[in-house]
FIKE-241859 format. One record per residue (C-alpha): residue number from 1; x, y, z. Coordinates in steps of 0.2 Angstrom, whole numbers. Example, Ala and Ser with C-alpha at 12.3 -4.5 7.8 and 13.67 -1.06 7.14 Angstrom:
residues 2
1 62 -22 39 .
2 68 -5 36 .
end
This chain:
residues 486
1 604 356 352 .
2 607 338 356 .
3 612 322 343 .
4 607 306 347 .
5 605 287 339 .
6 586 280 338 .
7 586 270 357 .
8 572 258 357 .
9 564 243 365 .
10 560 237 349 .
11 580 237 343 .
12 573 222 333 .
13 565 229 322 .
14 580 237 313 .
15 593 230 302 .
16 607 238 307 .
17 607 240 326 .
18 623 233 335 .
19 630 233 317 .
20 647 239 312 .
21 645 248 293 .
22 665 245 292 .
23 669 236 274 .
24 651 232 272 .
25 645 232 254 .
26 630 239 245 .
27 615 229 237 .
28 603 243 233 .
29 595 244 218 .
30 609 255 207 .
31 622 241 214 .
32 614 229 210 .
33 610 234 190 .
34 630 237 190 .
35 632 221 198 .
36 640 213 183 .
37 655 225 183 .
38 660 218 200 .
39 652 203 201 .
40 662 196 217 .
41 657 211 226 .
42 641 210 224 .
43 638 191 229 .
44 648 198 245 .
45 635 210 247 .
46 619 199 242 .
47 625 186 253 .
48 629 199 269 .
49 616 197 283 .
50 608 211 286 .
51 611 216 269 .
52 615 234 266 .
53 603 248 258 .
54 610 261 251 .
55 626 267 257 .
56 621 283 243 .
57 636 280 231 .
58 624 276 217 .
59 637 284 206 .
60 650 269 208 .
61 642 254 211 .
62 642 240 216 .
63 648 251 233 .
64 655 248 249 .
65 658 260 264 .
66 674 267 264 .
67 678 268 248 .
68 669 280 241 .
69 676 293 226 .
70 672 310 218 .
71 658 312 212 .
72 651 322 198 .
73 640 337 201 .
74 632 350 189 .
75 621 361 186 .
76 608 363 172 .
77 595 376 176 .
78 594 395 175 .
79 597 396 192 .
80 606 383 205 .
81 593 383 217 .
82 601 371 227 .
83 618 366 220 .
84 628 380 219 .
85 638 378 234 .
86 639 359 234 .
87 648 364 217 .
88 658 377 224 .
89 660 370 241 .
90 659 363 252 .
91 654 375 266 .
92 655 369 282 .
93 658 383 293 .
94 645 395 295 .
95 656 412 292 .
96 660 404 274 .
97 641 400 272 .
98 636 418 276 .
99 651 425 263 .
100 645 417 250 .
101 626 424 255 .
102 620 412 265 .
103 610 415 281 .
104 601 432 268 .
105 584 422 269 .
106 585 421 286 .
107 588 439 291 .
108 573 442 280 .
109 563 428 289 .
110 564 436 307 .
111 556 452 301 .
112 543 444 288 .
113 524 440 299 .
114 521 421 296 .
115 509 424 284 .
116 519 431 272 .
117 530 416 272 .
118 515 405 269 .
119 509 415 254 .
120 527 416 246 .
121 529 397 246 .
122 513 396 241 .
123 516 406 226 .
124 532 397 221 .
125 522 380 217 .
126 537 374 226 .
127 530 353 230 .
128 538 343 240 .
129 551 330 234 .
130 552 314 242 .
131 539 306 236 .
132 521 310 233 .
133 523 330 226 .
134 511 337 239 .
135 509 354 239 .
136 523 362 251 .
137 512 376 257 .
138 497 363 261 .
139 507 357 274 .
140 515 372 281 .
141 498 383 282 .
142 489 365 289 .
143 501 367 305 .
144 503 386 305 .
145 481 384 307 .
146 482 375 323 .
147 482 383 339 .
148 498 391 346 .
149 508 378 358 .
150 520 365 353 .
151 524 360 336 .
152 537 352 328 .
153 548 353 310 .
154 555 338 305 .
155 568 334 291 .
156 566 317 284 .
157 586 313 278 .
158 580 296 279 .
159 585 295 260 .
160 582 277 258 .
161 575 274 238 .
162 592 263 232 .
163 598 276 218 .
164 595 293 227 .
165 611 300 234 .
166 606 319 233 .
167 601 321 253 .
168 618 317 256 .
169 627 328 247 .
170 617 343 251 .
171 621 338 269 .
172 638 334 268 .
173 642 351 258 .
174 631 362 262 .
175 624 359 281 .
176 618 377 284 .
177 607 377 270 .
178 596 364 278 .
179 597 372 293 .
180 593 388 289 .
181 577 381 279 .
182 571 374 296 .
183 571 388 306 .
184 561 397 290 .
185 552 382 292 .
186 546 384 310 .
187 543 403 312 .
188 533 400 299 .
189 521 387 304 .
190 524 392 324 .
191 537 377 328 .
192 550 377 344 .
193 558 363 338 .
194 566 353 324 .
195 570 335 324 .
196 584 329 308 .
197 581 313 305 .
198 596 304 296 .
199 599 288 291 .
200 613 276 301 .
201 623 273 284 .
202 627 290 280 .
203 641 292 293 .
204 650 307 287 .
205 635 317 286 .
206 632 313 304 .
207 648 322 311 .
208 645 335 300 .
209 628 340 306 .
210 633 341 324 .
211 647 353 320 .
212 635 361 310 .
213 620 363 322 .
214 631 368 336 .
215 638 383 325 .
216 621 389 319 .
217 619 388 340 .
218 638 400 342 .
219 630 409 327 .
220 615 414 336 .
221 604 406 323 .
222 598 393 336 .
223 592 393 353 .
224 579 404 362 .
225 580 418 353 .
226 583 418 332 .
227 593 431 327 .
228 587 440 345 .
229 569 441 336 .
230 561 435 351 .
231 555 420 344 .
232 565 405 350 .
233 569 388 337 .
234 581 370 341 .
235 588 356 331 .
236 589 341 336 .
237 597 325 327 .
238 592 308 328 .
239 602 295 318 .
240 591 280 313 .
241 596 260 315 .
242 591 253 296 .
243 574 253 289 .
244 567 260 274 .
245 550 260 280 .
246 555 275 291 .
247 555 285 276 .
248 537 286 278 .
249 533 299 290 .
250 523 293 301 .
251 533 276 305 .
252 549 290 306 .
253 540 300 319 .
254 535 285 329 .
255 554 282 327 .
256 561 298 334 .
257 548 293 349 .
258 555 276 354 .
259 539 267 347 .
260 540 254 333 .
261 542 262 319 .
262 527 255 310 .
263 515 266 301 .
264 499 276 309 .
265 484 276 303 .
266 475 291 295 .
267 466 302 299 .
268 471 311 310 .
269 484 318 297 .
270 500 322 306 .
271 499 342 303 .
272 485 340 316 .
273 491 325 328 .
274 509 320 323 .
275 526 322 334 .
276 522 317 353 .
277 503 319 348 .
278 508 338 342 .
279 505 348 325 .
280 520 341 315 .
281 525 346 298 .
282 539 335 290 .
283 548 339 274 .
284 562 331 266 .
285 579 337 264 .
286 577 343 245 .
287 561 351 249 .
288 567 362 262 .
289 583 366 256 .
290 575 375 243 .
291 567 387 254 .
292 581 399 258 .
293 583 402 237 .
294 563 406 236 .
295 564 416 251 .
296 578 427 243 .
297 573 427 226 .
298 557 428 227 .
299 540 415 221 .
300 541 423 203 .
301 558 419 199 .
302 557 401 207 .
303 540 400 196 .
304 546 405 181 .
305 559 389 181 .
306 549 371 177 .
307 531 366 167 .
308 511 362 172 .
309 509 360 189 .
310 529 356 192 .
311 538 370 197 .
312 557 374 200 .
313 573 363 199 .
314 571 343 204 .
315 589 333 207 .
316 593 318 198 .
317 606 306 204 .
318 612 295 188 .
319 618 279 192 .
320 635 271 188 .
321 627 262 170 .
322 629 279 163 .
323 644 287 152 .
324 643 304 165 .
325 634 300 183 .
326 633 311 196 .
327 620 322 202 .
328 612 333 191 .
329 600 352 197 .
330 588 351 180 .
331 571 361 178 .
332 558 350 177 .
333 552 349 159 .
334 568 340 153 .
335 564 324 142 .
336 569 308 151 .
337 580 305 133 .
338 589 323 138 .
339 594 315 154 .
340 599 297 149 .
341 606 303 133 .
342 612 324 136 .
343 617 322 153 .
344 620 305 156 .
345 628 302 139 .
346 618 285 137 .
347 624 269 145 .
348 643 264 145 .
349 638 247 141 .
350 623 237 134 .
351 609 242 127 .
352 597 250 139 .
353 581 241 148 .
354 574 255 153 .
355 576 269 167 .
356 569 267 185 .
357 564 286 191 .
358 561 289 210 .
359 564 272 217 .
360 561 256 218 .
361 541 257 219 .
362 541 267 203 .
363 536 261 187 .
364 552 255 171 .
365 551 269 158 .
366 556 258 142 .
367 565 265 128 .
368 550 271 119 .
369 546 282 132 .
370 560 293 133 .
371 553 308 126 .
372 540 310 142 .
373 544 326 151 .
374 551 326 169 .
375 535 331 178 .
376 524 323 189 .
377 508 321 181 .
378 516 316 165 .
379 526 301 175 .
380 511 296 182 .
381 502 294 166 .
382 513 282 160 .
383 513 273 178 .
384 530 278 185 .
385 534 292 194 .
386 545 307 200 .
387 548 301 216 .
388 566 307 224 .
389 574 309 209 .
390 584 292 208 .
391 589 287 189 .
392 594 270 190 .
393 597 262 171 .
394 597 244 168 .
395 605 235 153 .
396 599 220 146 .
397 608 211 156 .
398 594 214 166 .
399 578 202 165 .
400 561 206 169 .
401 561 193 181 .
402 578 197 190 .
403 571 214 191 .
404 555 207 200 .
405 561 195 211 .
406 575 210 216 .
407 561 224 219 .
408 552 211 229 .
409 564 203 239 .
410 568 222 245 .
411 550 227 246 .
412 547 211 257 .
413 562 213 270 .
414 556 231 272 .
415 540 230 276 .
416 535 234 295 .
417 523 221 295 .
418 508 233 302 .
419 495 228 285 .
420 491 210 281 .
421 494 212 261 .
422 512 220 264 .
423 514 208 276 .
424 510 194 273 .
425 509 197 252 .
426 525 203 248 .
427 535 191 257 .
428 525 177 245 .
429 529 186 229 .
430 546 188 235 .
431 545 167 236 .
432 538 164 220 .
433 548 176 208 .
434 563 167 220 .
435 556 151 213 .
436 554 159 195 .
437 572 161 192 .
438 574 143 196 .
439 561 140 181 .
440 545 138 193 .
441 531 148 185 .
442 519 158 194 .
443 503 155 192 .
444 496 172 185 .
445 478 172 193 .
446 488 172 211 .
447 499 186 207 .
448 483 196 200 .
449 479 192 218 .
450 491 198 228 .
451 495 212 217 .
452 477 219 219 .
453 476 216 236 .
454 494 227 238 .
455 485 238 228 .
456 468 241 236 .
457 472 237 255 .
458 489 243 259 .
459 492 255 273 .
460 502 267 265 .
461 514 269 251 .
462 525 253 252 .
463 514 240 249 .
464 505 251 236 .
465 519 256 226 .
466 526 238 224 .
467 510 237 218 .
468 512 252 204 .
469 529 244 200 .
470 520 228 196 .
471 507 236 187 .
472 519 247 176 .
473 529 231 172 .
474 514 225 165 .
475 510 240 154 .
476 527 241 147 .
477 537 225 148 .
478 521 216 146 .
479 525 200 134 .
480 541 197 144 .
481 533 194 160 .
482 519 185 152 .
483 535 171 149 .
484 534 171 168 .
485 518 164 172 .
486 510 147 173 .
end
């Protein structure tokens, strides 16, 4: 086991190297639609260089490290596949974790042939939730399918959406779970090795990982041996420097190697060709911590929970615009108007905008479209998404416009720079929705432009999914941004 910070020639590349987190305020997304409560604050934090993405305190913004506050946490699903001991917690010694069942999965997983793993996530419909929903088990059998040798597990704690806080607090109160998950993980697919990679600005979670990985080790949970199976698993933890792009697995791999973190090229897919040239399978957080419930429970009764083709419990972290935020363990299914309204208890001001779910490159679900169901073909049908679970609401304080030129500004400071539309193009929408709130128009046969060419011609997700936002903004706000063009 060993815990080290991202050391790289390319140190430039990140925003937060050589940079003190001390006072520093938040201007992520869920701060900046609360912005108007504390309005010197957040000119503090717009006008901070580098500014500061997202310190996960969606719950009280605008935010600023140091001075966070309780948060509040709830349950409301059959079962609490992955709250129960963040409520009843937090466990951060491993004897507490194994009294109140934890480690269970575990002890089953030594004696359980790989392949019986494989087919049990299989079964559950468990996908993944960081982003995209893949398939867990596509991932996990692609790696278990190549020959024995090295391979790696890799937990993305990267958490970087602006409105997502979830990772964090299943870290800070319940460590073990995401490592038990890991080594599941591994002697499933045939991996020797685990790499956590964690985000700079979630300091408290860093000291207790390493307490908690060198536990698991005096617990005989880790090292060459599990559980004196025979069969030998490590953990690693690298803490990254500032870049949201490293939330895209392949720039985070080359990341954890030293490399700039820009993103690969694919094929080859990394479950063939990913850590140090090795089979790699990388799940988020969320995703794996919900392996040690399916594994004790069974796939059936992890099934049984959700809708379609979207199965189990999702977390959704309400921002500070609503009556109750907090973070919230809900079936998938639930109406977005049951979470702005049942759980949220609407907005504690204003009249609502609409609701960003999953991050900043989702789509704005107006008010009209409340009544779609939590699930991930139904979100995409209307152009938005699932995505990590982030719920930010915006009042109509909120313009079109600022919400643009705020998505953009973002998307165009974060991008690696590896693909000419991301590149080059965001940066120049950035610019021109800049000059829009100044009263320059843009001129709409260039943004139909550089929105296709994000669209069509973007290496992965980022520049593609500032392209979705644009073109969900145009689906649903469409007569207010057409006030924006020349």
């Amino acid at each position: 086991m060993d815990a080290h910070t991202v050391q790289s020639p390319h140190g430039s590349f990140y925003h937060l190297s050589h940079v003190s987190l001390s006072g520093r305020a938040c201007c992520g997304l869920a701060c900046f639609a609360a912005r108007h409560d504390a309005p010197q604050r957040w000119q503090h934090a717009h006008g901070m260089t580098p500014p500061l993405y997202c310190l996960g305190q969606c719950y009280r913004g605008p935010a600023a490290q140091g001075d966070d506050a309780p948060v509040h946490i709830e349950a409301r699903a059959r079962h609490a596949v992955l709250l129960g001991n963040v409520i009843s917690g937090p466990l951060r010694d491993v004897a507490a974790y194994q009294q109140a069942g934890g480690g269970h999965a575990l002890q089953q997983a030594v004696v359980t042939p790989p392949a019986v793993l494989l087919d049990l996530i299989a079964a559950s419909g468990l996908r993944g939730r960081g982003g995209a929903g893949y398939p867990t088990a596509k991932k996990w059998l692609a790696v278990a399918r190549e020959p024995a040798g090295r391979k790696y597990v890799v937990a993305n704690a990267d958490e970087g959406d602006p409105g997502s806080f979830s990772d964090r607090l299943l870290i800070e109160d319940d460590p073990f779970r995401l490592i038990e998950a890991m080594i599941i993980a591994g002697l499933a697919v045939g991996a020797q090795l685990g790499y956590i990679y964690l985000r700079k600005e979630y300091l408290d979670a860093q000291g207790i990982l390493h307490a908690a990985l060198a536990q698991a080790h005096e617990a005989g949970w880790l090292g060459a041996s599990v559980l004196g199976c025979g069969r030998g698993f490590d953990i690693e933890l690298v803490v990254g420097q500032g870049s949201y792009v490293c939330g895209e697995e392949t720039s985070m791999l080359n990341a954890i190697e030293g490399r700039r973190p820009e993103v690969r090229p694919r094929p080859p897919q990394i479950t063939e060709r990913g850590l140090f040239d090795r089979p790699t399978l990388v799940n988020n957080v969320e995703t794996l911590c919900a392996v040690p419930w399916i594994v004790s429970h069974g796939a059936e009764a992890y099934r049984e929970m959700g809708v379609g083709k979207s199965r189990g419990t999702k977390l959704l972290s309400l921002n500070s615009l609503f009556h109750r935020p907090g973070l919230y363990e809900v079936e998938f299914g639930i109406s977005l108007r049951e979470v702005v309204d049942g759980l949220g208890g609407g907005l504690r001001r204003g009249v609502l905008k609409g609701v960003m779910v999953g991050g900043p490159l989702a789509g704005l679900v107006p008010p009209a479209l409340l009544d779609t169901p939590l699930d991930y073909e139904a979100l995409h049908a209307i152009g938005c998404a699932v995505g990590h679970g982030g719920v930010i609401a915006f009042a109509e304080d909120t313009s079109i416009a600022e919400l643009l030129a705020e998505v953009f500004r973002f998307g165009a400071r974060e991008s690696c720079g590896k693909c000419t539309p991301c590149h080059l193009g965001a940066p120049e929408l950035a610019r021109r929705l800049e000059a829009l709130l100044q009263g320059e128009r843009i001129p709409e046969p260039r943004w139909q432009a550089l929105i296709a060419a994000l669209e069509s011609a973007s290496l992965c997700g980022h520049g593609r999914g500032l392209a979705e936002f644009a073109r969900a903004i145009e689906r649903h706000y469409g007569e207010e941004l057409a006030s924006c063009f020349a």
